[in-house]
N, C-alpha and C positions, 0 to 999 in steps of 0.2 A: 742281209747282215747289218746292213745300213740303215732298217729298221730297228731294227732288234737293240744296236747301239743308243739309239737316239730315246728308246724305251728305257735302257735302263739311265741316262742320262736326264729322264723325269720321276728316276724311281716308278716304275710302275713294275707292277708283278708277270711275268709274263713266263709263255710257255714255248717249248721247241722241241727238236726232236727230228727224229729222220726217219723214212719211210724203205724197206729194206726188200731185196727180192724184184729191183728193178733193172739190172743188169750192170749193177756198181758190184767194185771188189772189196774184199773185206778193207782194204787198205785207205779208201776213199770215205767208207764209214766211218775208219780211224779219225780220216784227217778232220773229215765235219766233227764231228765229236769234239776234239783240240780245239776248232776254231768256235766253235759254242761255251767249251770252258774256258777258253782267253777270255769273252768278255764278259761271264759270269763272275773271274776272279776278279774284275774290274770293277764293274757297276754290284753283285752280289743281288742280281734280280732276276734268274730264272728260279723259277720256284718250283719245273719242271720239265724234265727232260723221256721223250714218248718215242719209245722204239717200237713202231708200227710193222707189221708185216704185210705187202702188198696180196690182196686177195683180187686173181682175175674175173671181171664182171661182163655179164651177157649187153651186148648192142653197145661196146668200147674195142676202138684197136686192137686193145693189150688180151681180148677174151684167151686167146689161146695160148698167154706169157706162161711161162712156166713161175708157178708160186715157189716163194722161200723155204725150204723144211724144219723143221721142228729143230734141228739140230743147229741150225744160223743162227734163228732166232735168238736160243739159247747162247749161243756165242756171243752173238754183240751186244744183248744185256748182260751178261757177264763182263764184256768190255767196258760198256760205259759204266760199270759199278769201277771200276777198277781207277778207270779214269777222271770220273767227278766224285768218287770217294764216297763214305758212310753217310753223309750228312743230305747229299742230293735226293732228289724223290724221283726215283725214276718208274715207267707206267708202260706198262702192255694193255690193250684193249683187250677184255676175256672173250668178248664175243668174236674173236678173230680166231680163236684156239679153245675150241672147247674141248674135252678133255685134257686137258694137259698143263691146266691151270698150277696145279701143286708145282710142278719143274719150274714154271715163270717165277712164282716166287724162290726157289731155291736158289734161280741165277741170278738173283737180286733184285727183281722190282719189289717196290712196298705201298703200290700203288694201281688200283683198276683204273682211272678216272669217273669221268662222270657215267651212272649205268643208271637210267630212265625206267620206271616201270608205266611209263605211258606214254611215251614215243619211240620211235622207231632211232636206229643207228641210219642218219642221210644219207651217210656216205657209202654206209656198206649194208643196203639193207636187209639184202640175204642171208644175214648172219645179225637173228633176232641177242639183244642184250638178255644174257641170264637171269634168268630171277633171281632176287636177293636172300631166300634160303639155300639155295644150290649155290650161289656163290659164295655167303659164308662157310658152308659146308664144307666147300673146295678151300677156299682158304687154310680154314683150320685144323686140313690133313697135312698143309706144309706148317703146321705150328702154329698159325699166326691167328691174331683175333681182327674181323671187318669195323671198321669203325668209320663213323660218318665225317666227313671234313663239309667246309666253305669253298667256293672254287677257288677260294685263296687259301692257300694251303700256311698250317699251323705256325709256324717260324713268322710269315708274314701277317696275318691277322693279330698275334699277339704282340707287335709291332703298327699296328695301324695307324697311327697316327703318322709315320714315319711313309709306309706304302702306301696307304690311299688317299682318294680326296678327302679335306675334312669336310664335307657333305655324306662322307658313306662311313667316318670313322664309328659314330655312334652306332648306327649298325649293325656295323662288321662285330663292337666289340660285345653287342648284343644279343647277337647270335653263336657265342662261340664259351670254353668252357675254360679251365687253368691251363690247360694243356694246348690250348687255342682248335680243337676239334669242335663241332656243330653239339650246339645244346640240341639233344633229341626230346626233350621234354619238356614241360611249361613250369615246373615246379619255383619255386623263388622262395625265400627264407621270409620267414614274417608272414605270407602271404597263402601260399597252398595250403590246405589241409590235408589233403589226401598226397598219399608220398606217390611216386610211380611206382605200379604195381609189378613191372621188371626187375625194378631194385629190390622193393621188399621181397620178388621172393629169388631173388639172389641173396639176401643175405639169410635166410630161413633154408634155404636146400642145402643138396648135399652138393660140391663142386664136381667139375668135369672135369677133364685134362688140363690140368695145373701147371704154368710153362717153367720148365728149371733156374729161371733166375728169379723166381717170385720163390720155388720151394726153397732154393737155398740159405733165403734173407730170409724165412720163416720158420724151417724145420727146428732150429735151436732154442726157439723160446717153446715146445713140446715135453716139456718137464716130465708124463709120467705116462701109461703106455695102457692104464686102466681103463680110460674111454678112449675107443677109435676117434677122430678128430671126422672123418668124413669117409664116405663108399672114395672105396679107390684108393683107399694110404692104408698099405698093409703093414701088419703087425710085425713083420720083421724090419721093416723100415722104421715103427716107431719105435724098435729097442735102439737104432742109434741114434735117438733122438736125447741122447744124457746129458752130453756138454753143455757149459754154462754161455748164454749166448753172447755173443760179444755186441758192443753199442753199435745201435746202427748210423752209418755214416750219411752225411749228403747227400750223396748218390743214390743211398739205399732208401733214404727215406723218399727222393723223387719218383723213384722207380715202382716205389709200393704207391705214392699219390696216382700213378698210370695204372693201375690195378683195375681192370675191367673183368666183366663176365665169369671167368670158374675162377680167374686171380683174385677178384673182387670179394668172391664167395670165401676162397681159402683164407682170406687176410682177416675180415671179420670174425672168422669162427678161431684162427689163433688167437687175434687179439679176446674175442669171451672166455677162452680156455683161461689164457693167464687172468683175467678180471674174474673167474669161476677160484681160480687156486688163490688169488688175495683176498678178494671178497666175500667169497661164499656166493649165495644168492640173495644175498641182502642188499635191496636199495633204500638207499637215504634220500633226507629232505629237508628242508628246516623251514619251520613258521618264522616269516621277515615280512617288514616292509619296507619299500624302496620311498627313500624322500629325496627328492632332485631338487634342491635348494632355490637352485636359480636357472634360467635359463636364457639369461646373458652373461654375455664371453667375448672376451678382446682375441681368443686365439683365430685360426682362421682350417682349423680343420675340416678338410675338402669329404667327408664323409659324415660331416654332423648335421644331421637334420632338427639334433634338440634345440639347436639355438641359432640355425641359418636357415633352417628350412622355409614353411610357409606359415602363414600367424593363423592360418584355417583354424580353427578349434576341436576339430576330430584331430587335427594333426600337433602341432607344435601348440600351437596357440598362442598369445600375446606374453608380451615378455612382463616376469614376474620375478619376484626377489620373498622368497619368506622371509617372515618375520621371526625371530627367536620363539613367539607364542604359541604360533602356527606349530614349527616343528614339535615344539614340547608336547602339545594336544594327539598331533599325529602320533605319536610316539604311545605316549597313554592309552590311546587308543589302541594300538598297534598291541597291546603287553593287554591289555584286556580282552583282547581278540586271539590271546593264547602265542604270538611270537615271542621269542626270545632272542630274535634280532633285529636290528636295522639298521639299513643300508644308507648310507647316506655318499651323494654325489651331484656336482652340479655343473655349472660354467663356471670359468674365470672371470668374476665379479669386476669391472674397473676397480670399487671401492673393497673389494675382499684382502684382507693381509692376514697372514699366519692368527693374529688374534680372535678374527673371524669364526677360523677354527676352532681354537680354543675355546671359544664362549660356546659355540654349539652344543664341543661335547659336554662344557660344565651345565650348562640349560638342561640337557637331556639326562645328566646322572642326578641334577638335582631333584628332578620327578617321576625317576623310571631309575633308581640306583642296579637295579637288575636287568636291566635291560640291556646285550651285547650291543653294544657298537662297533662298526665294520666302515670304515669309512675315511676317505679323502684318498685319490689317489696318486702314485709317484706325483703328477704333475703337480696336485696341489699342494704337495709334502714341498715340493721344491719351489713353487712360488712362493708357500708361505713360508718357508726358512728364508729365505732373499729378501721377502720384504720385512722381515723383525729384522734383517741386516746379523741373522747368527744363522751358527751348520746347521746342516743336515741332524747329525748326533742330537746335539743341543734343542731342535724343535721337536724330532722324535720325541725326544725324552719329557720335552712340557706337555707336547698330545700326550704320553702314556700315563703323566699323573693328573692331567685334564678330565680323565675319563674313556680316551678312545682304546679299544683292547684289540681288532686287530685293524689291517688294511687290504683296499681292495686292490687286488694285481692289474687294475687296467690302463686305461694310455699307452699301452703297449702298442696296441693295435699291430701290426708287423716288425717286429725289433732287428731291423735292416736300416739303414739307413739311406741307401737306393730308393727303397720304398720310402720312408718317412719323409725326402727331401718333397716328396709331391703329394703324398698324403696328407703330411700335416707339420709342413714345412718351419714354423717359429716355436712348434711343441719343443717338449723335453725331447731330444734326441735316444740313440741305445745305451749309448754307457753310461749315461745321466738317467737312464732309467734302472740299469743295474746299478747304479751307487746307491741310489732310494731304497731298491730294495736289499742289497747287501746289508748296508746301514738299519736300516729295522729289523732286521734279522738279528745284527749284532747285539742290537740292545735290549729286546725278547720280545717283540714283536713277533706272529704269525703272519702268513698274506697269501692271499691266493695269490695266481698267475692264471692271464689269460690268453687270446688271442683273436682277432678279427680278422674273417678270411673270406678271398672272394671279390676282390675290388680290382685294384692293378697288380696285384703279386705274381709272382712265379711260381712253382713249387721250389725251387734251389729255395726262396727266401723262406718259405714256410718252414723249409728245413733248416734251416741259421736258426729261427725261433727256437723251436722245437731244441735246439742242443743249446742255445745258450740257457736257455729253463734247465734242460739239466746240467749242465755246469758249474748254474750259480746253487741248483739245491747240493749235487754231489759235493762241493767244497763247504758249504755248509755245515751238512752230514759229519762230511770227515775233521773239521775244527772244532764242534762241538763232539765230536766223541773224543778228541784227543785231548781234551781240557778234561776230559770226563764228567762232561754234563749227563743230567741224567735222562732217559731215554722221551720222556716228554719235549725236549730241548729240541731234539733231531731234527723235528720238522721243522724248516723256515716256510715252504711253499706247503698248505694244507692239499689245495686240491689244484686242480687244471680245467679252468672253464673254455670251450670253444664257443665262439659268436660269431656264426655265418653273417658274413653283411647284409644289411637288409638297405637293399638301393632307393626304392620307389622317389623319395622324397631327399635322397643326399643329395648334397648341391653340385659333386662332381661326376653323379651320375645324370643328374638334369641336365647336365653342360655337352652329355656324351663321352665322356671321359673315365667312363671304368666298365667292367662290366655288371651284368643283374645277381651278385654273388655268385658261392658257390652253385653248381648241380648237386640236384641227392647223393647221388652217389660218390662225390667230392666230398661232400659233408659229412658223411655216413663214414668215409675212408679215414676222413685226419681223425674223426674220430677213436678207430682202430688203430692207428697209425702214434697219436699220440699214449695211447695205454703201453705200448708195445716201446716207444724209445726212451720213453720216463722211467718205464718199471726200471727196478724196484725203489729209485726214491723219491716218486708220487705214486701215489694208491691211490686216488680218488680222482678220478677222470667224469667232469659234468657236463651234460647234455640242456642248452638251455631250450624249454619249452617254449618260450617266447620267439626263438628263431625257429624252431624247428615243427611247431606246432606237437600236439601232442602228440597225433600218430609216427611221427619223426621221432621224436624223443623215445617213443618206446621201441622205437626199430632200432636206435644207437644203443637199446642196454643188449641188444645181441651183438653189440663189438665193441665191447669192452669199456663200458658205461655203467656205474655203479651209483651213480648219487643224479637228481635231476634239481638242484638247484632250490630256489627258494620260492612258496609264494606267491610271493610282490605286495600282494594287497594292492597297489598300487603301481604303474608301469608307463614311464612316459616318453625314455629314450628312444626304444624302440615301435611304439607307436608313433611317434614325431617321425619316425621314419617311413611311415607306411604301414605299421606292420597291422595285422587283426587279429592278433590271437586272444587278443585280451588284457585285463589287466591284474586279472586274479587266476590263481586254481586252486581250489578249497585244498584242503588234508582228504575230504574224503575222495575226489575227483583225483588229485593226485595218487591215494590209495590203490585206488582204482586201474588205475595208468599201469602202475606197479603189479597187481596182482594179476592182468589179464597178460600179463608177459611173463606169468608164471615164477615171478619170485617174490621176498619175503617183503614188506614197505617197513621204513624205522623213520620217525618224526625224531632229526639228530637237535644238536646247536651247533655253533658255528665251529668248533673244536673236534667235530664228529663224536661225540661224546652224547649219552642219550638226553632228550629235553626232558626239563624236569614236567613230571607225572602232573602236575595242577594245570601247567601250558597246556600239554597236551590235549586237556580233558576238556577246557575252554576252547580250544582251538575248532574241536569238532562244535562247537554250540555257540559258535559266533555271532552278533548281531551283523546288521547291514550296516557298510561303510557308511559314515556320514560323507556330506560334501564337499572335499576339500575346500579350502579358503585360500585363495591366492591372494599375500598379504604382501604388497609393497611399502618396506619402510624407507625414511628418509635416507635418501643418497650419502652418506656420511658414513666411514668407518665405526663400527663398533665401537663403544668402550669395553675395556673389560670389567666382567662383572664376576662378583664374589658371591656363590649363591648358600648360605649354609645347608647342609648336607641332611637328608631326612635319614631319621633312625631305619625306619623300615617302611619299605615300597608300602607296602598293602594300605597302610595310613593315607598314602599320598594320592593312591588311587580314590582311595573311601568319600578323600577332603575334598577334592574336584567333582567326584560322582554330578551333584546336584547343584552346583553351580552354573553362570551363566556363562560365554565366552566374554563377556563385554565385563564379568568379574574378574573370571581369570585373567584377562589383560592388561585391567586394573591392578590387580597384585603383584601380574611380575613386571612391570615399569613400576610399581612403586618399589618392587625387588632392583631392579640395575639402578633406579634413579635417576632416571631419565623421563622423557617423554616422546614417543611413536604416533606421525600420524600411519594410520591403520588405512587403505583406500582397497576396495574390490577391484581385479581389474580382468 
């Protein structure tokens, strides 16, 4: 015991337990039991507790002992549930009780230990460890589903930094999922192509024994009783599937992220039902290009690899600052190449302030006046209102006659504040990123909403996200219907993007300090998960190709994924992080995507509203990107420039056509009035 103390007195994880059928009384079981949870309540470091039944062995003393019966056994796990309560992991060895495995879990273990398929049990070797189909098998006749763990059991590994040495933190946190259970697969966001072929056809089959606390947080979103949903849910079950469902809570959203195996299966094919009843079988898309301004930044976000990473040139590369010229060209280019939006985001400039902004968007309406802009996110809405020294309102309102029409919902990254303190600790915080977005909503602004998952969160925090998104769109909804706006108005949040982390190259994943994001089927889930606690006011749930790779993205439109994002043309966040997917996907390749999963493709805009018929047509007959130009201008704040306004785009494209760069840069510095040294870098 004196061990055991001094264990958890160094935090270390450790195990115990008592060995039963030795000629002790039930009563002395009791007592050790007591004396194992005194110092459990203590130090909170057994991380399990192993009720063993003594099996007699040939060429020892004890060969002729009489063994414990099935019925003991049974007792004093049921004891010790009783006495170290729900939260303990308590473990029966199966290959000690073979057949009788379904009773052990009923009297409460939730735990075989370690079972080898290539070594023998030392200690007891006449009693081979079951194979792990008969042992699933046996399990899942007491209800339960086998799941692989770390010899540090879940509670502890997602705490590691806390219970191990930091020599094994990285690791431990490497090896294990949101739930802190063992990654079974190599998949990583950014990174795999091929999804695991367990998952994908868990989400493509029909489920098996569905456990009652997954059907009952799902049966209510079953709106109509026309299509059977899966073999095995019969048709008198789905007539009481009327009622309107009610939101799901914390809990329930935790609960559905633990969704494994026929759970797994059942939760994605609810969540397509409802995306089949709003959506139809129509996936969206929109022709965009992504321009990432800059790629220095004062903030110190422990998952940004676009501007902390490595200066490699596959990856981040050397730090660069466009030029107003630059973007404008991209931009041209971009609206020639059949988009009708662009994305625009970057770092936090030292020398960037609110006007920075401003001239962006007036640069870019001066020579693309049709071209959507979608761009600067909360954070940069609230640097750049602090540094013109006026609100939030007030700079909204100069971006919206600037030219910018909507915003993009990121910086979010987990809207917890637990999480934020060490993800990205001098960011804008949660309720400062709700004010941003409340605030542009009020003043007619659109924005998406997104999230980044997979790093150090929990599911509890993924669940805070997830409800405060619908609470700021729900009050939304309901202010602007009460004013009686008209039904355009409604939307503040268009769609809901998910962005599995992509590690390789974050700097707080280099450090060993988070884990290699989600698993597939973690990703594949919020997926599902988020259609399901948004509906009805988000409809448009996106799957981004860039994390998920293509064949991901088109497993996510079977749970409840309707639109796959944008494009890019260009893509350098998530590359700076590692990722290979690329940096483009044509209209036809995305077409493609779309129709070998068997539903309808639509080339949207950024409003969900169809692109107009001349983009589109360009789109498919695009030339080759040119080279980007990484233009660093003089370290000095912008001035503002006043650019007058072109009658009509098509002019503006026509007058550039056949010009040089070293013209057009000529014109628009004789346009602000100024002068640009221009350097490659």
């Amino acid at each position: 015991m004196e061990t055991i103390r001094l264990a958890g007195q160094a935090a270390i994880p450790f195990t115990s337990g008592i060995l039963i059928g030795l000629g002790e009384t039930r009563l002395e079981r009791i007592e050790s039991l007591l004396v194992l949870r005194d110092l459990h309540q203590q130090y909170g470091h057994l991380q399990e507790i192993i009720i063993q039944n003594f099996r007699a062995k040939p060429n020892t003393l004890m060969v002729n002992a009489p063994e414990p019966d099935l019925n003991e056994l049974i007792w004093t796990i049921a004891v010790a549930r009783i006495i170290f309560g729900p939260t303990m992991n308590l473990q029966a060895p199966p290959n000690l009780s073979p057949g009788v495995l379904p009773q052990l879990v009923n009297a409460g273990i939730n735990d075989w230990g370690g079972v080898s398929p290539v070594t023998p049990d030392y200690v007891n070797p006449e009693a081979p460890w079951p194979h792990l189909d008969k042992l699933t098998q046996e399990t899942q006749k007491a209800g339960k589903q086998l799941i692989e763990r770390l010899a540090i059991y879940p509670d502890f590994a997602l705490n590691a930094a806390q219970w191990t040495h930091v020599n094994f933190t990285p690791a431990t946190l490497q090896a294990i999922d949101g739930q802190g259970y063992a990654r079974v697969d190599d998949w990583c966001a950014g990174v795999t192509k091929t999804p695991p072929r367990a998952d994908l056809d868990l989400i493509q089959t029909s489920p098996g024994p569905v456990s009652q606390s997954i059907k009952q947080l799902l049966e209510p979103f079953i709106q109509d009783t026309d299509q059977p949903l899966a073999n095995g849910q019969s048709e008198e079950n789905n007539k009481t599937r009327k009622k309107e469902p009610q939101p799901l809570s914390e809990q329930a959203i935790v609960t559905l992220m633990q969704a494994r195996g026929a759970d797994f299966t059942y939760l994605c094919q609810v969540a397509n039902k409802v995306r089949q009843q709003v959506n139809q079988d129509t996936v969206t898309y929109v022709v965009n290009r992504n321009i990432n301004y800059t790629n220095i930044c004062y903030f110190k976000c422990q998952f940004c690899a676009f501007s902390k990473g490595k200066t490699s040139e596959n990856l981040r590369g050397k730090p660069y600052d466009l030029s107003l010229e630059e973007i404008q060209r991209r931009c041209l280019e971009a609206w020639q190449r059949g988009a009708t939006e662009v994305c625009l985001q970057g770092g936090i400039h030292p020398s960037y302030t609110g006007q920075t902004y401003l001239d962006i968007c007036r640069a870019i309406k001066q020579v693309c006046p049709d071209l959507h802009i979608h761009a600067f996110s909360p954070l940069e809405v609230w640097q750049g209102a602090k540094t013109l020294g006026i609100s939030l309102e007030q700079f909204l309102i100069q971006l919206k006659q600037a030219g910018l029409d909507t915003l993009p919902g990121t910086a979010a990254e987990i809207l917890d504040d637990e999480v934020r303190k060490d993800l990205c600790p001098d960011k804008i915080n949660t309720q400062q990123w709700q004010e941003v977005m409340v605030t542009a909503h009020r003043v007619g602004f659109k924005t998406t909403a997104t999230i980044m998952f997979g790093h150090i969160e929990r599911y509890a925090h993924i669940a805070r996200h997830l409800l405060l998104i619908r609470s700021i769109q729900q009050s939304h909804i309901e202010n602007t219907q009460a004013n009686e706006h008209s039904a355009a108005d409604y939307l503040g949040f268009t769609e809901f993007v998910l962005l599995p982390y992509v590690h390789m190259e974050a700097p707080m994943h280099r450090k060993g300090k988070s884990r290699p994001g989600p698993s597939f089927r973690e990703a594949v889930a919020l997926h599902a998960i988020s259609r399901l606690v948004l509906s009805p006011y988000i409809t448009n749930i996106q799957a981004s190709w860039t994390k998920m790779g293509h064949e991901g993205a088109a497993a996510c439109l079977n749970a409840g994924v309707n639109d796959l994002g944008g494009t890019l043309m260009n893509e350098t966040i998530t590359r700076s992080a590692g990722a290979s997917h690329g940096q483009e996907t044509s209209p036809a390749d995305m077409e493609k995507i779309i129709r070998q999963a068997n539903r309808n493709p639509q080339q949207r805009g950024t409003y969900y509203q169809h692109a107009f018929n001349s983009q589109v047509s360009q789109s498919f007959h695009a030339q080759p990107l040119l080279e980007p130009r990484l233009q660093t201008p003089v370290k000095t704040p912008s001035p503002s420039i006043h650019l007058k306004p072109r009658a009509q785009h098509i002019h503006c494209v026509n007058e550039t056509d056949n010009k040089t760069d070293n013209e057009i840069n000529t014109e628009m510095n004789a346009l602000k009035g100024d002068t640009a040294i221009n350097s490659a870098v």
